[in-house]
VEXDREN-2710 file (C-alpha; in Angstrom, 1 decimal):
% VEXDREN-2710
k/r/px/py/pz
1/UNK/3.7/-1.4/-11.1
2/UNK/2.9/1.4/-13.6
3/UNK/-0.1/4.3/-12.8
4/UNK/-1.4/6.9/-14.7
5/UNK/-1.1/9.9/-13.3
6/UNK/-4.4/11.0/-14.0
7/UNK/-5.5/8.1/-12.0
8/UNK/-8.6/9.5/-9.6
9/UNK/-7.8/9.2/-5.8
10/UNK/-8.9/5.2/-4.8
11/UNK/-7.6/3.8/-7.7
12/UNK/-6.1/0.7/-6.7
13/UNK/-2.1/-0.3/-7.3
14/UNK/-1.7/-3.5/-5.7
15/UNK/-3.8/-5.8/-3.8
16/UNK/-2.0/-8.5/-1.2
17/UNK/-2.4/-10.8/1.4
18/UNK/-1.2/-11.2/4.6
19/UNK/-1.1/-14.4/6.4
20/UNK/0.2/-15.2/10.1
21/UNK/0.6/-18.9/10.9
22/UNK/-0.4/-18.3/14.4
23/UNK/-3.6/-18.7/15.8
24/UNK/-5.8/-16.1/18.6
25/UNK/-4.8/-12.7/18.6
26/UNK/-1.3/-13.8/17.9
27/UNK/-2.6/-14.1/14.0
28/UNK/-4.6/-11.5/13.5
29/UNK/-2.6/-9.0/11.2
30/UNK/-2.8/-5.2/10.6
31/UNK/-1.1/-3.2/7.4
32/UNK/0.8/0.3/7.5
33/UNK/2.1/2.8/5.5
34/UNK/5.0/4.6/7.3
35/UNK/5.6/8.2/5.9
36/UNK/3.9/10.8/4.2
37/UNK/3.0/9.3/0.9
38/UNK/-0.1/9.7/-1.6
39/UNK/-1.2/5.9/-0.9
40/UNK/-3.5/4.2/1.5
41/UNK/-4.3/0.8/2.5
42/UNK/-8.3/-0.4/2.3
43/UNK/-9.0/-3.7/4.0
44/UNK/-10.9/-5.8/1.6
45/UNK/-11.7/-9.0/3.9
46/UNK/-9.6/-11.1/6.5
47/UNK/-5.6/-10.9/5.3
48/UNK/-6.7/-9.0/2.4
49/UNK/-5.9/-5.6/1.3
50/UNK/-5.6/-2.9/-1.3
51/UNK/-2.8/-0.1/-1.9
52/UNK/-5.0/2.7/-2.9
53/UNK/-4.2/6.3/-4.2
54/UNK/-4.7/8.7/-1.4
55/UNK/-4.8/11.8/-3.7
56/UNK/-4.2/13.6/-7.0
57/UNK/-0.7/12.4/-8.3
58/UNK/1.2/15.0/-10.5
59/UNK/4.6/12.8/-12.7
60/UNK/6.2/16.0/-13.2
61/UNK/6.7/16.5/-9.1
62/UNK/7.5/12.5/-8.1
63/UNK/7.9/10.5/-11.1
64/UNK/8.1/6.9/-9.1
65/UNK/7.2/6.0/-5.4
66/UNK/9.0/3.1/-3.4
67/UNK/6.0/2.0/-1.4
68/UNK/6.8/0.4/2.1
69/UNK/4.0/-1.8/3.4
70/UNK/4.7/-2.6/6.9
71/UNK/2.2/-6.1/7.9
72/UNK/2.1/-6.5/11.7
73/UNK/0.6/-9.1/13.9
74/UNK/-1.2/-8.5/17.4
75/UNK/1.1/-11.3/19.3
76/UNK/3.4/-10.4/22.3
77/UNK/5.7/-9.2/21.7
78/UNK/4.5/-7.9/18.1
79/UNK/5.9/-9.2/14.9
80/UNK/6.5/-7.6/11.4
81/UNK/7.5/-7.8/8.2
82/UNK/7.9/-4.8/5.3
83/UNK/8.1/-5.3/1.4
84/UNK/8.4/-2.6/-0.7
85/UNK/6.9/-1.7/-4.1
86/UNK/7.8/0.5/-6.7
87/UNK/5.2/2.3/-8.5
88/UNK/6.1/4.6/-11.5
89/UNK/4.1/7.1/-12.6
90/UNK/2.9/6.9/-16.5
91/UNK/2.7/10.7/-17.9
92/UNK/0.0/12.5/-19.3
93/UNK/-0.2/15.2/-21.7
94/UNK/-1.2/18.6/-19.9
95/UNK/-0.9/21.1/-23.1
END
């Protein structure tokens, strides 16, 4: 995935899904993003989200992010699964 780096903070990257077979509690899902990063998640509607920018991104400090998503279910014991996504950040003229 490609962003501007003038992009305003919630522009969205990436929207997903995340489905758990199970049924109950054991199904119902919940999304993370470990670490200090410029991103957040936005819950759109049941399984579905959006990888939002968090804040003002600058290509001249981090010119790409590897973006872990961690999806985790409310079964017991837990379950999750991670996918990573690379963003790269397009630049901008400042002069």
């Amino acid at each position: 995935s490609t962003l501007s780096e003038a992009a305003p903070p919630n522009t969205v990257v990436a929207l997903f899904n995340v489905r758990d077979r199970d049924s109950g509690d054991n199904g119902r899902t919940s999304c993370e993003l470990p670490g200090e990063q410029p991103f957040s998640i936005t819950p759109l509607a049941a399984d579905a989200y959006a990888l939002v920018t968090s804040e003002a991104l600058d290509r001249e400090e981090v010119a790409e992010y590897n973006v872990t998503v961690r999806a985790r279910d409310e079964g017991s014991p837990a379950l999750s699964a991670s996918k990573t996504l690379l963003v790269r950040l397009l630049d901008v003229n400042d002069n």
